[in-house]
LUMSETI-232550 format. One record per residue (C-alpha): residue number from 1; x, y, z; chain. Coordinates in steps of 0.05 Angstrom, whole numbers, always signed. Layout:
N
<pt><nr>NUM</nr><x>X</x><y>Y</y><z>Z</z><kette>A</kette></pt>
...
This chain:
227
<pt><nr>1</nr><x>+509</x><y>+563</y><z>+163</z><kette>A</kette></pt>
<pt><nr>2</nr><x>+511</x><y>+593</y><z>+94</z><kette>A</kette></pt>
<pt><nr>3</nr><x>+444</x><y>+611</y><z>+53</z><kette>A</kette></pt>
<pt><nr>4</nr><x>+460</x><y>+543</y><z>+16</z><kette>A</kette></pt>
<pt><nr>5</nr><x>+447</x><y>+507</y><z>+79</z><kette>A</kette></pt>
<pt><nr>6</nr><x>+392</x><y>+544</y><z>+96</z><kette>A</kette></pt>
<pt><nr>7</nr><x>+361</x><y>+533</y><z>+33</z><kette>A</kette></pt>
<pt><nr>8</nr><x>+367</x><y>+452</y><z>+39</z><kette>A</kette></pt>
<pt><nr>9</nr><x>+359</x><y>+447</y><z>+116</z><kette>A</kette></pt>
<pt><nr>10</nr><x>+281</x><y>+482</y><z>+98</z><kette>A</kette></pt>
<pt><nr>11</nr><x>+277</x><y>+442</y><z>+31</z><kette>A</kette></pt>
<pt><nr>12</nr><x>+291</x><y>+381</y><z>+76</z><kette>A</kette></pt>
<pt><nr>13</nr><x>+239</x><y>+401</y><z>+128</z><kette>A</kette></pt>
<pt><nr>14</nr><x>+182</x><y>+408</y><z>+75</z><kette>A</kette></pt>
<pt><nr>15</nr><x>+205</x><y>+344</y><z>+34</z><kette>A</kette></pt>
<pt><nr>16</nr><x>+199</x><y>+310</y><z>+107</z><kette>A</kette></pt>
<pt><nr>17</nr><x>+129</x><y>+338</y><z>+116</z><kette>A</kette></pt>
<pt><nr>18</nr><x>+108</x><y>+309</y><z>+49</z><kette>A</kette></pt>
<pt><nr>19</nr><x>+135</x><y>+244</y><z>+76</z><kette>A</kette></pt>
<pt><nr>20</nr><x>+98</x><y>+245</y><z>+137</z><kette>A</kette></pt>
<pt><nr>21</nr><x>+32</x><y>+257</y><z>+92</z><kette>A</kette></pt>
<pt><nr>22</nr><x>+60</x><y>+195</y><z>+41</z><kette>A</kette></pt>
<pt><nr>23</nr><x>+64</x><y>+146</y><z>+112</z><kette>A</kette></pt>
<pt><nr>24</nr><x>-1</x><y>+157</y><z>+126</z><kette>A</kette></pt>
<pt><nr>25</nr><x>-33</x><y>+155</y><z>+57</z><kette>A</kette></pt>
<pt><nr>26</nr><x>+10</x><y>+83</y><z>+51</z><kette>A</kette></pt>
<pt><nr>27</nr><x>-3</x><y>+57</y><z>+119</z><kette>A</kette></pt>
<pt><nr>28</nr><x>-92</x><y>+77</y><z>+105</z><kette>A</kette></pt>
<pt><nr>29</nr><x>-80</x><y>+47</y><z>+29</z><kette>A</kette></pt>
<pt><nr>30</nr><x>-42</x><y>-17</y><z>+68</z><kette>A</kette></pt>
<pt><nr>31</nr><x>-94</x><y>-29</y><z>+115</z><kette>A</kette></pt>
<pt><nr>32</nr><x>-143</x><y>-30</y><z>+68</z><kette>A</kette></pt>
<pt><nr>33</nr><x>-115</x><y>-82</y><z>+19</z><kette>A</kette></pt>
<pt><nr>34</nr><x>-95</x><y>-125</y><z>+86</z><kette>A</kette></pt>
<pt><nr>35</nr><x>-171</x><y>-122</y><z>+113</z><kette>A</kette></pt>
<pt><nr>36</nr><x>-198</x><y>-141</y><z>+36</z><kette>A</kette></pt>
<pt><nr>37</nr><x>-156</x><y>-203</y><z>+39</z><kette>A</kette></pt>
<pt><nr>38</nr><x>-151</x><y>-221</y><z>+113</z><kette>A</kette></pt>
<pt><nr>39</nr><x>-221</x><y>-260</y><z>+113</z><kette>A</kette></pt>
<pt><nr>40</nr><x>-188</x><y>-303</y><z>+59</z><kette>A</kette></pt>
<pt><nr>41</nr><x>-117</x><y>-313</y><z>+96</z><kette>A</kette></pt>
<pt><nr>42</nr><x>-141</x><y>-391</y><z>+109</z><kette>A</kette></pt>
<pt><nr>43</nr><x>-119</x><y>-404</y><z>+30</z><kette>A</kette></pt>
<pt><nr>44</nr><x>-44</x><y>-414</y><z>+10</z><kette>A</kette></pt>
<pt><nr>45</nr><x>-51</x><y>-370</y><z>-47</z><kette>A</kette></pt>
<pt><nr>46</nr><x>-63</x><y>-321</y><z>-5</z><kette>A</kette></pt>
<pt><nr>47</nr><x>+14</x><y>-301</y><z>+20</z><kette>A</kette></pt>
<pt><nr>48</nr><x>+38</x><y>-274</y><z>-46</z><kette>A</kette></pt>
<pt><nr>49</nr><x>-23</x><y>-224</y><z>-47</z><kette>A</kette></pt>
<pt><nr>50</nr><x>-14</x><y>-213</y><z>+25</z><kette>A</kette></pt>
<pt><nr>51</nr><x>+61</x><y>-205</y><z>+38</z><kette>A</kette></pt>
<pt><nr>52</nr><x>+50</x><y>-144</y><z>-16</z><kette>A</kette></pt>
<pt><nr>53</nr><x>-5</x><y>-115</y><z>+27</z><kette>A</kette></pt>
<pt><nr>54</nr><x>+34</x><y>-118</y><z>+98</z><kette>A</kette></pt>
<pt><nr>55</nr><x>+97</x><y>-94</y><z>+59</z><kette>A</kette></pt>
<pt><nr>56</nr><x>+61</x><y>-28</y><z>+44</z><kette>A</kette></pt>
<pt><nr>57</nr><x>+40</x><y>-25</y><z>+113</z><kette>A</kette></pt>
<pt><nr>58</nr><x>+110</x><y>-36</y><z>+146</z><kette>A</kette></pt>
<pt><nr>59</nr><x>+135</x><y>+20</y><z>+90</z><kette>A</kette></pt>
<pt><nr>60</nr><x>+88</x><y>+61</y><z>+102</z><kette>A</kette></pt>
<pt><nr>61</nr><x>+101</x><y>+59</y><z>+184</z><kette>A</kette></pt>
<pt><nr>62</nr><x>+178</x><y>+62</y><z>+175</z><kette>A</kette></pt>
<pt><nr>63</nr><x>+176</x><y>+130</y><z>+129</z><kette>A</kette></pt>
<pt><nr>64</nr><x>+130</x><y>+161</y><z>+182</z><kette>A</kette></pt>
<pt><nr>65</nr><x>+169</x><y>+149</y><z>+230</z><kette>A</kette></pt>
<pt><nr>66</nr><x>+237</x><y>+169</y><z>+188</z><kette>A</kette></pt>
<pt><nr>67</nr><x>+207</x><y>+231</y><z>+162</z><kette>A</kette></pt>
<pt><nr>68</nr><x>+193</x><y>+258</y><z>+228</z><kette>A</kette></pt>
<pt><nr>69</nr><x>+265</x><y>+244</y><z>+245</z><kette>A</kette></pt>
<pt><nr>70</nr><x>+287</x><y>+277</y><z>+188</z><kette>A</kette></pt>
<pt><nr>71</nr><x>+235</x><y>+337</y><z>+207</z><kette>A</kette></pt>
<pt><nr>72</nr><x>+277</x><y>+338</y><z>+279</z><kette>A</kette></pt>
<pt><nr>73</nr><x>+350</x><y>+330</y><z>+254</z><kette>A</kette></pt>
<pt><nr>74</nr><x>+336</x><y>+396</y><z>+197</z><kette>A</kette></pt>
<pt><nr>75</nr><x>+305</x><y>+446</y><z>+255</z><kette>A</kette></pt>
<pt><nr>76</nr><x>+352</x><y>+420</y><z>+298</z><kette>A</kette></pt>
<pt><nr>77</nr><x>+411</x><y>+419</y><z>+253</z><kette>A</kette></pt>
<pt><nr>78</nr><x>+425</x><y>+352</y><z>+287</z><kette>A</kette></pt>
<pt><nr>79</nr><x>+487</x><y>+319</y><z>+252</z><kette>A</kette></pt>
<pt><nr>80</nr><x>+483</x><y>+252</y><z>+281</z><kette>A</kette></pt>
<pt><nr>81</nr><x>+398</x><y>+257</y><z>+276</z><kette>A</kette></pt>
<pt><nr>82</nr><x>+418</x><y>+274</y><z>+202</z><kette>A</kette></pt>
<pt><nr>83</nr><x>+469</x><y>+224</y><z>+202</z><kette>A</kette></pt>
<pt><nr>84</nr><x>+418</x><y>+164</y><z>+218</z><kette>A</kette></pt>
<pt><nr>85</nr><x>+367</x><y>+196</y><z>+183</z><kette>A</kette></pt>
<pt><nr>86</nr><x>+404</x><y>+181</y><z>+114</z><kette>A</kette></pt>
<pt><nr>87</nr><x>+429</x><y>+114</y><z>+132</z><kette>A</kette></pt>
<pt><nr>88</nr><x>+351</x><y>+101</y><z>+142</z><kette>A</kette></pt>
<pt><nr>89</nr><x>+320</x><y>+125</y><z>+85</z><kette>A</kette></pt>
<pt><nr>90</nr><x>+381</x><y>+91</y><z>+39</z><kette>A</kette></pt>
<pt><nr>91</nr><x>+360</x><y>+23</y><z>+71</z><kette>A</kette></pt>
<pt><nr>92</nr><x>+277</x><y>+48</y><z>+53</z><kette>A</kette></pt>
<pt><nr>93</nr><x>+295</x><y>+76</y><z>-23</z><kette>A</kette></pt>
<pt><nr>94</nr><x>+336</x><y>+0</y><z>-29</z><kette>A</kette></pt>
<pt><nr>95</nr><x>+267</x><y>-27</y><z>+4</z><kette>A</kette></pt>
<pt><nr>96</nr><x>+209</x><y>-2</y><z>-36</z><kette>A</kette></pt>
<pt><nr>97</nr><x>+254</x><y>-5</y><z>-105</z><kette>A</kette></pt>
<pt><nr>98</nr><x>+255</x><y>-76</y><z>-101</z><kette>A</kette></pt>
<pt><nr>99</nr><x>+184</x><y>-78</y><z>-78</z><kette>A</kette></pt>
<pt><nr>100</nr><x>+166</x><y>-37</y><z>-140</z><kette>A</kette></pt>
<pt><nr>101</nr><x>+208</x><y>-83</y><z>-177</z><kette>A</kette></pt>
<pt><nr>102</nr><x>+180</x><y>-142</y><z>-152</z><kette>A</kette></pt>
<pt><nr>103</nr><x>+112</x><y>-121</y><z>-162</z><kette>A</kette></pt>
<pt><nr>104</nr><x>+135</x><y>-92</y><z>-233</z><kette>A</kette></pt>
<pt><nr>105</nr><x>+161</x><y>-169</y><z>-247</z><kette>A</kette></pt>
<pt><nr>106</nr><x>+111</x><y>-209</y><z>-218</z><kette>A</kette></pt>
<pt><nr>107</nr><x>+45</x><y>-167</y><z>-218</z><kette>A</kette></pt>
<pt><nr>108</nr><x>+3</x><y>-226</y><z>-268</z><kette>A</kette></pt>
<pt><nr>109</nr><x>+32</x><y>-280</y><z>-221</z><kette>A</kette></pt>
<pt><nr>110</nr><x>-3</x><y>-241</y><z>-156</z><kette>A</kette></pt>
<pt><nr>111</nr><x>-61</x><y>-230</y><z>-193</z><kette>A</kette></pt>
<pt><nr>112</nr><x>-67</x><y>-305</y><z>-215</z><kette>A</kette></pt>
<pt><nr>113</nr><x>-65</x><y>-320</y><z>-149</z><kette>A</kette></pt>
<pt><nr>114</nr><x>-116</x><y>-273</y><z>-123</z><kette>A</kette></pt>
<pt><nr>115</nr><x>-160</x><y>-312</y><z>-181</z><kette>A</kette></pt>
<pt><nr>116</nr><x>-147</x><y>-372</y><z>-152</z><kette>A</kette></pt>
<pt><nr>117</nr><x>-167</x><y>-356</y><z>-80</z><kette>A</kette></pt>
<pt><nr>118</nr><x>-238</x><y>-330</y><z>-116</z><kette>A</kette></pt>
<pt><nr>119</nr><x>-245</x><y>-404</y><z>-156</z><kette>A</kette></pt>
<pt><nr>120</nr><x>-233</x><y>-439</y><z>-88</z><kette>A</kette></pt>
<pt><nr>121</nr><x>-286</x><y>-401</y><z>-49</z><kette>A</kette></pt>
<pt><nr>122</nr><x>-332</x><y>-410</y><z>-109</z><kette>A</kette></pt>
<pt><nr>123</nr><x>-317</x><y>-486</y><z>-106</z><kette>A</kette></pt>
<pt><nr>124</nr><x>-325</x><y>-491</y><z>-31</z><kette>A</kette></pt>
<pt><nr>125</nr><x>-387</x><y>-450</y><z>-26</z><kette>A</kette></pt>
<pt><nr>126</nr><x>-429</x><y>-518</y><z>-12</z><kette>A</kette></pt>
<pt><nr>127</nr><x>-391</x><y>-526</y><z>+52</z><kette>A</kette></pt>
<pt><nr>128</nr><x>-364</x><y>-456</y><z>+68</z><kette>A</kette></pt>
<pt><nr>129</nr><x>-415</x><y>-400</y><z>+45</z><kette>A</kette></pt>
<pt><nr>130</nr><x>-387</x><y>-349</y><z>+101</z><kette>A</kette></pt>
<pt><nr>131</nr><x>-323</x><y>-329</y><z>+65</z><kette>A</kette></pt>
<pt><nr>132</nr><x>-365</x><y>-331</y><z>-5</z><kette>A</kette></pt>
<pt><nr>133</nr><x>-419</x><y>-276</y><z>+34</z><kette>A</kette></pt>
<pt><nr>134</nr><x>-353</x><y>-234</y><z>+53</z><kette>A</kette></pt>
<pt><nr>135</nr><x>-317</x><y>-238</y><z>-14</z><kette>A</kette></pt>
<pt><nr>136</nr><x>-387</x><y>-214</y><z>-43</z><kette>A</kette></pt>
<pt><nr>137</nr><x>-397</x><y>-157</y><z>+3</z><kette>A</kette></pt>
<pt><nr>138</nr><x>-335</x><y>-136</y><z>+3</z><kette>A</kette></pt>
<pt><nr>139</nr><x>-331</x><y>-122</y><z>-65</z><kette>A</kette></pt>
<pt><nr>140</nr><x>-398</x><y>-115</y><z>-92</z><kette>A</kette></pt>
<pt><nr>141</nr><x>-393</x><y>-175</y><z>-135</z><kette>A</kette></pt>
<pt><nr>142</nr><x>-448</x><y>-231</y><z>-145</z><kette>A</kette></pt>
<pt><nr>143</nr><x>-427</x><y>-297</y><z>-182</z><kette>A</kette></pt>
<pt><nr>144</nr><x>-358</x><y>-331</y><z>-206</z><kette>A</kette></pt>
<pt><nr>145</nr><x>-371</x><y>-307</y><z>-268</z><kette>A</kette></pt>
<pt><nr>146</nr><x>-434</x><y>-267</y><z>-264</z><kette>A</kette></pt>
<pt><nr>147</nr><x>-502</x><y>-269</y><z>-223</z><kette>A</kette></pt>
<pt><nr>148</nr><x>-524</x><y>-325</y><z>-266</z><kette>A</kette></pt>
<pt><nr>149</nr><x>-477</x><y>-377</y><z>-246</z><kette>A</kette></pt>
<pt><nr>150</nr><x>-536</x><y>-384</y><z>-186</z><kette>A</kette></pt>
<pt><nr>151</nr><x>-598</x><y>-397</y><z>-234</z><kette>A</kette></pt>
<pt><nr>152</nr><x>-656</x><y>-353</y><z>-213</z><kette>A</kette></pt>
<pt><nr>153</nr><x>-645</x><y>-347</y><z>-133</z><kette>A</kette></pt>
<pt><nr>154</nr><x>-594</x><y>-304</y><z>-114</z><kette>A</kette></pt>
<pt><nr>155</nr><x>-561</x><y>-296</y><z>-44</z><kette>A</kette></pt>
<pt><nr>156</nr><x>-569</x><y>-233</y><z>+1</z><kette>A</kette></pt>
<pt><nr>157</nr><x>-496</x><y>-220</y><z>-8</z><kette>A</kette></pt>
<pt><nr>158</nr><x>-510</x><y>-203</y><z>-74</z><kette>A</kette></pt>
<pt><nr>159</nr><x>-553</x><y>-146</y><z>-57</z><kette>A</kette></pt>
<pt><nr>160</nr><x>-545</x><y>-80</y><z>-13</z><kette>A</kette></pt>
<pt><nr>161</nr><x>-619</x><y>-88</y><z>+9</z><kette>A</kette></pt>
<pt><nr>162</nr><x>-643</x><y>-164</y><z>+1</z><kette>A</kette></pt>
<pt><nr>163</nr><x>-716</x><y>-188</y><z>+17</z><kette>A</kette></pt>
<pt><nr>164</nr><x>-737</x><y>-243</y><z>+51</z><kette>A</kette></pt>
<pt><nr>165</nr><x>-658</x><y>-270</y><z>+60</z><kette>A</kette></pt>
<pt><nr>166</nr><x>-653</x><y>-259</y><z>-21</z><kette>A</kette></pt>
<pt><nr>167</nr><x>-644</x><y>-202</y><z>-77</z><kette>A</kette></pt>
<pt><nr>168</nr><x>-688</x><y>-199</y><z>-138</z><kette>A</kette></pt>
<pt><nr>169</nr><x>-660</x><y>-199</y><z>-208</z><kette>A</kette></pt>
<pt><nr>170</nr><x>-667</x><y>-126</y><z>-216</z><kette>A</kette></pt>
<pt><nr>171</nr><x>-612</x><y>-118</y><z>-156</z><kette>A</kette></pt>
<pt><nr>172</nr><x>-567</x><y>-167</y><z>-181</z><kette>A</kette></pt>
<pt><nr>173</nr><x>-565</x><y>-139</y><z>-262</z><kette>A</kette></pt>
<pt><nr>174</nr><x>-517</x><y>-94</y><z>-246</z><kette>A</kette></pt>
<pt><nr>175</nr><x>-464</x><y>-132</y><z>-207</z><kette>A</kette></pt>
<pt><nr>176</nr><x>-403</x><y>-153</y><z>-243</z><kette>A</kette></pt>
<pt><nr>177</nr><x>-373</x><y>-220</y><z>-228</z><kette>A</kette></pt>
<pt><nr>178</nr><x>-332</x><y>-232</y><z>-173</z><kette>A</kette></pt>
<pt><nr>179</nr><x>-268</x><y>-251</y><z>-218</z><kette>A</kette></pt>
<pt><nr>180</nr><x>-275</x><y>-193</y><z>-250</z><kette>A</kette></pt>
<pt><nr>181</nr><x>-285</x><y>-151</y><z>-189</z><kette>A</kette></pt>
<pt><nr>182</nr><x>-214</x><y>-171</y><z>-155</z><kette>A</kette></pt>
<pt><nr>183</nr><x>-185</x><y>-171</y><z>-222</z><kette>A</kette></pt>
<pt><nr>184</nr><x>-209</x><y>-102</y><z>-222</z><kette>A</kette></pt>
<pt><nr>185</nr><x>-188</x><y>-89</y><z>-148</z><kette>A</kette></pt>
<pt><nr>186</nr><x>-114</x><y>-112</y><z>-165</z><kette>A</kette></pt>
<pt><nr>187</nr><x>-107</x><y>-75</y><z>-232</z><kette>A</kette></pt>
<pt><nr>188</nr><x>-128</x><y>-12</y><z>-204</z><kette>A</kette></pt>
<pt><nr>189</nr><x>-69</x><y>-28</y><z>-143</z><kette>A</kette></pt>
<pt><nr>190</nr><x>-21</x><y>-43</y><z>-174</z><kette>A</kette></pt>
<pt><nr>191</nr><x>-14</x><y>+16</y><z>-219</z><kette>A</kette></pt>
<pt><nr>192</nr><x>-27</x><y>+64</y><z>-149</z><kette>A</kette></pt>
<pt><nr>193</nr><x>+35</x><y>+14</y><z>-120</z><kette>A</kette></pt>
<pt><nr>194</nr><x>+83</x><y>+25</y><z>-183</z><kette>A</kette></pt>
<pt><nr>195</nr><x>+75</x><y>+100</y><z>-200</z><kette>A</kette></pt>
<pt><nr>196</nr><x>+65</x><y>+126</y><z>-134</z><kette>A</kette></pt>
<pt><nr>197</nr><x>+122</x><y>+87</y><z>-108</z><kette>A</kette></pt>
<pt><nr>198</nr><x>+160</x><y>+106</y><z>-168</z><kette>A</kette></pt>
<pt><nr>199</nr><x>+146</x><y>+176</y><z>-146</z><kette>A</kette></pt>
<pt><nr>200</nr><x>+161</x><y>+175</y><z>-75</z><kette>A</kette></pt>
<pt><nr>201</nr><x>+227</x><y>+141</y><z>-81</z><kette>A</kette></pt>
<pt><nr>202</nr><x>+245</x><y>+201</y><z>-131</z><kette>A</kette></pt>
<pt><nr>203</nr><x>+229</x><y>+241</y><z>-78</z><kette>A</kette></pt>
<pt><nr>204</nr><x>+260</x><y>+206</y><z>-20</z><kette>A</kette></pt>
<pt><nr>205</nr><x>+328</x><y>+198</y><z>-66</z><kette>A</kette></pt>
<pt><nr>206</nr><x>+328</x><y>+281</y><z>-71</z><kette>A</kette></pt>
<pt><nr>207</nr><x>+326</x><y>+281</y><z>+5</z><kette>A</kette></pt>
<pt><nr>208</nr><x>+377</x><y>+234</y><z>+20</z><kette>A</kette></pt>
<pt><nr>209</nr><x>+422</x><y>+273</y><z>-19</z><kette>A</kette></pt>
<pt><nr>210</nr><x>+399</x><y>+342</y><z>+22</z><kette>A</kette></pt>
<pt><nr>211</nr><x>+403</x><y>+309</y><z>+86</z><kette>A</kette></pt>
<pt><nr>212</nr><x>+467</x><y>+279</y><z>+71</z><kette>A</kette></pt>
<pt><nr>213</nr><x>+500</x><y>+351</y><z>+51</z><kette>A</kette></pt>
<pt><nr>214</nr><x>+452</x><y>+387</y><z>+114</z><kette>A</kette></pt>
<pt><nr>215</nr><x>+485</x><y>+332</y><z>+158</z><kette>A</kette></pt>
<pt><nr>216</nr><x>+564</x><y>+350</y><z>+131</z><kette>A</kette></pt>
<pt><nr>217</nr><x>+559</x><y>+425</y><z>+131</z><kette>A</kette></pt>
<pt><nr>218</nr><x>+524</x><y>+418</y><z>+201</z><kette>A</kette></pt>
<pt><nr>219</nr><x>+594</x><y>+388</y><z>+216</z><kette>A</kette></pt>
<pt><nr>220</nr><x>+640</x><y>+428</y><z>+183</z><kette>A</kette></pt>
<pt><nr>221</nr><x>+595</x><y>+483</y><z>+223</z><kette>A</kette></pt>
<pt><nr>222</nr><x>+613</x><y>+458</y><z>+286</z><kette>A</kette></pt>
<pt><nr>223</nr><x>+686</x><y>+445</y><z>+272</z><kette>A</kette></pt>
<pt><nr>224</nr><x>+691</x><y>+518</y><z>+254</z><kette>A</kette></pt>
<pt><nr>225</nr><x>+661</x><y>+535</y><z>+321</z><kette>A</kette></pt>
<pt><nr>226</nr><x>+705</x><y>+492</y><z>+367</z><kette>A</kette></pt>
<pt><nr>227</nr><x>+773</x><y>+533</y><z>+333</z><kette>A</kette></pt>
């Protein structure tokens, strides 16, 4: 093999690394958005927010698992490895561009619907305070639209440290609303889901093409070799 394919069979290798670091950064950010809004999942608004979440997971799993094939087919100048590699991570750039897309598209409509699962659990607090506890611990929130919205006796989910099963108006002052809270939750998401995804199908694209030219000169290599 020439210093050309030297070159790109190490560029490969270290792009592959950096993919191995990117599956584990999306499966931990995955998990996290599918354990926020797994306590909710009995709500049909619920599936838009949540396909999104497992999505990321799946990704996240599959370019693990690619990247450390494409770590075995560069040392090993595997042409077939290489071969399968490519056809992979095609089928993953086609993947996460239309999940960037999508989200791109339809990121108010998920968020609406994120809003709505908050208004239900507000309206069925009467009858169902469990999930209203979780949505408030979960992210720090106290109120619909603010601690007020519960007069002058506030929950002990409002509170880190309640007293006597409640929190005093001092612990509540600071807590933003709960709509506001997921609103917040989703806005900051959805930026890490476009750009970094954005980023890392850039990246992925460049390797594709490397693997792609690793995985013919490997061939032509080997042709030479059997003459």
């Amino acid at each position: 093999m020439d210093c050309g394919g030297v070159f790109v069979k190490y560029v490969l290798f270290i792009f592959n690394i950096l993919f191995v670091i990117c599956g584990i950064l999306l499966i931990t950010f995955g998990s996290i958005m599918v354990s926020s809004i797994k306590d909710f999942s009995k709500f049909d608004e619920t599936f838009t927010a949540n396909s999104v979440a497992i999505i990321i997971l799946v990704l996240g799993c599959l370019i693990f698992l690619v990247a450390f094939m494409g770590c075995c087919g560069a040392i090993r100048e595997n042409a077939c490895c290489l071969t399968t590699y490519s056809v992979v991570m095609l089928v993953l750039l086609i993947s996460q561009l239309a999940l960037i897309i999508y989200v791109w598209i339809d990121h108010v409509q998920i968020q609406t619907s994120l809003e709505k699962i908050v208004q239900t659990i507000w309206d069925q607090r009467k009858t169902d305070s469990l999930l209203l506890d979780t949505m408030q611990r979960s992210f720090k929130c106290c109120g619909l639209h603010g601690f007020a919205d519960y007069g002058i006796s506030y929950p002990a989910s409002c509170c880190d440290s309640p007293s006597n099963g409640s929190c005093g108006i001092t612990q509540v002052a600071t807590r933003p609303s709960c709509l506001s809270s997921v609103d917040s939750f989703w806005n900051t998401n959805v930026n890490i889901i476009k750009y970094a995804g954005l980023g890392v199908t850039v990246v992925e694209l460049v390797a594709f093409i490397f693997a792609c030219c690793l995985a013919n000169q490997t061939r032509n290599s080997q042709r030479r070799q059997n003459y």
